[in-house]
Structures are given as structure tokens and as C-alpha cells.
N, C-alpha and C positions, 0 to 999 in steps of 0.2 A: 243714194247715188247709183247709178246704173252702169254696167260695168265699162261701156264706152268713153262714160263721162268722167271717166277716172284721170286725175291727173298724171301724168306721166313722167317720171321718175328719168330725171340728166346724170349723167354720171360716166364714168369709167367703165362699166363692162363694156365688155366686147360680144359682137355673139360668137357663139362655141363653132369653132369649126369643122368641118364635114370630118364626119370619122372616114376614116382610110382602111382599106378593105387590108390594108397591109401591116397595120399595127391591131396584135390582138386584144383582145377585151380585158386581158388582166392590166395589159398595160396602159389603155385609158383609163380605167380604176383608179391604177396609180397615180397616172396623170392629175386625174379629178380632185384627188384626194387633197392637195396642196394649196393653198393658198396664196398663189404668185405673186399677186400684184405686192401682197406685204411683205414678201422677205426682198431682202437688199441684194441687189446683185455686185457681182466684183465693179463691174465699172460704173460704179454710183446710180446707176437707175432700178426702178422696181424688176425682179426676175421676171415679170411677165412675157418680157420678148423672147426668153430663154425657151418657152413653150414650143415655138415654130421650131426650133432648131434639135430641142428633144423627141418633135415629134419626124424630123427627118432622120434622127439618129438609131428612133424606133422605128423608120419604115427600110431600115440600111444602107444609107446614104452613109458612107465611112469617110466624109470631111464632114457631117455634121458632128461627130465627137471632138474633130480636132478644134471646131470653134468654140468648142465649150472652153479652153482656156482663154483666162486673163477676165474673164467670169465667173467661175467656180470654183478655177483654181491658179492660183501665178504664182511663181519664186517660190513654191515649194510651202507656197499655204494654202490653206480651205479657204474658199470666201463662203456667204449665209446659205446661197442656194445649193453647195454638195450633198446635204444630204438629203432632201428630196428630187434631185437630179440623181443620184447616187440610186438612190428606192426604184427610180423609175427605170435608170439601166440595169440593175439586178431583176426588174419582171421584163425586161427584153432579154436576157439572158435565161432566163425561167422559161421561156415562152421559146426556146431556142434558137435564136437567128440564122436563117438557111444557107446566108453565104459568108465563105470563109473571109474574107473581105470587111463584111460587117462583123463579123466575131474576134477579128485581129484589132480591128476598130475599138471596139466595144473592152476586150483586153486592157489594150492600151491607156486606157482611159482611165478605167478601173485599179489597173498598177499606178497611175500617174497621182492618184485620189489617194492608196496608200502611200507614196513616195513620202508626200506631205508631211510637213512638221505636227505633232501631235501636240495638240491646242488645250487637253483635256486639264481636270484637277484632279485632285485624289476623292471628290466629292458628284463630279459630273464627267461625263462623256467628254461635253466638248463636240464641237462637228468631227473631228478626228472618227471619233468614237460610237459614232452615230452610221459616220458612213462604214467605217470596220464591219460594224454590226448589222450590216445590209448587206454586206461581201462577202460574210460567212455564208448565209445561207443559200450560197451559191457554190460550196464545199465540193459537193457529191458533183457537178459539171467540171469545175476545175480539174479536177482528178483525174477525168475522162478524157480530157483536153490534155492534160497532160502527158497522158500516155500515149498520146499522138506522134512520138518519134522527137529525136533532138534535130532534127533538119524542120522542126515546123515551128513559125514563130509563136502561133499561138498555143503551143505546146511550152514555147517559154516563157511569154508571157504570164500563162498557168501554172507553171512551176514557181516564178518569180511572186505571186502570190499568196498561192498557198507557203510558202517560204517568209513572207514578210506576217502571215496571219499566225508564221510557227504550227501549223499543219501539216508539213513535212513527214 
């Protein structure tokens, strides 16, 4: 068969959208890394539409974080998609976000993830646990961001963190 005559394959992908000069390369990595369409999102459909909204959250749009609730996170639980939503705002955090706007954002969010009832067993993580462990390695920023002054919210938000990870 020759490669034109190949039958052509119906399905659910979509194609990849234009990378944005504004989100950097660790965090499409991230992005790539996940498999959307199969983890469940909070409001009963596949996390796949979660992508557009991660991806405006990575380009610093600071109402893209606030719609991540009641998706990832409501009434103080995890739903399936935190913690590769969680992975991918820790490599926007990694990757620095230039405005304070998107970093109070991005805070917020991250505190809101920790708020959350911890889901874990004495045998597994748990999404709790999972995302914990994606917000540690964002230790060494926090700390910086903390000593930001007590007149800066993401100075508190950073303190409220590293306080809830017991890194204090």
C-alpha cells in the first residue's frame, strides 16, 4: 500500500496547537507529558479542555488560574487532573513568570491545591500527595518570594506555603 492510500484513522485527537512564543519549552514538555483526554476532570468530562485554560495560565493570564476551580479543585478536594495541572504550574513557576499579577495568580492556586483535604493512605500519595510533591520543588522560589516584604501578597501567599509544606 502506498502511503497516500492509507486509510485514515477517525478519532478524537485534535491537532496540537501553535506553540506560543510565551509559554517556555519546559512547560510544553510538561504540558506534552500528560495524557488529557484520559484523566477525569472535576466536572465529569475528559481534562482535555483543561489544556487551553493551562495554556493561558502558562502564558499569564491571572483569570486562567482562577477557572481551574470546580475542575481540579472544589469544596476543599483534589479532583484527577491536580496533579498534572499542579506539574505544569510548578514549570511555570520554574520558568519564572515575569508579572507579578501572574505570580500572585499562580500562588494562589498553588496555596488553594494545598488547602485541600489530603486524600492520601499510609500506603500511596493520593493526588494530595502527588501535588505536595510537585510544590516542594519550588522550595528555593518560595523563599525568595517570601522575603518579598509583609506588604506583598505574594510574599504571603509564599510564606502560607512554605508553612503548610512545614518548611518554615
Amino acid at each position: 500500500m502506498w502511503e497516500n492510500d492509507m486509510p485514515q484513522r477517525k478519532g478524537k485527537r485534535r491537532p496540537a496547537p501553535p506553540l506560543s512564543p510565551l509559554i517556555p519549552d519546559s512547560v510544553e514538555a510538561e504540558l506534552a507529558r500528560h495524557d488529557w483526554d484520559a484523566i477525569p476532570c472535576g466536572c465529569g468530562h475528559s481534562a482535555s479542555h483543561l489544556v487551553g485554560t493551562v495554556r493561558d495560565a502558562a502564558e499569564g493570564h491571572p483569570s486562567a488560574f482562577r477557572a481551574l476551580e470546580g475542575h481540579v479543585f472544589f469544596s476543599e478536594a483534589l479532583k484527577p487532573p491536580a496533579p498534572a495541572v499542579c506539574g505544569v504550574l510548578m514549570a511555570v513557576w520554574a520558568a519564572g513568570p515575569p508579572r507579578q499579577d501572574t505570580r500572585e495568580a499562580l500562588l494562589w492556586t498553588l496555596l488553594c491545591l494545598l488547602c485541600c483535604v489530603d486524600d492520601g493512605s499510609s500506603h500511596e500519595a493520593g493526588l494530595y500527595g502527588q501535588c505536595a510533591a510537585f510544590i516542594r520543588t519550588g522550595t528555593a522560589g518560595f523563599r525568595r518570594e517570601a522575603a518579598g516584604g509583609p506588604a506583598s501578597g505574594n510574599a504571603e501567599y509564599a510564606r502560607a506555603i512554605l508553612d503548610i509544606l512545614g518548611m518554615t
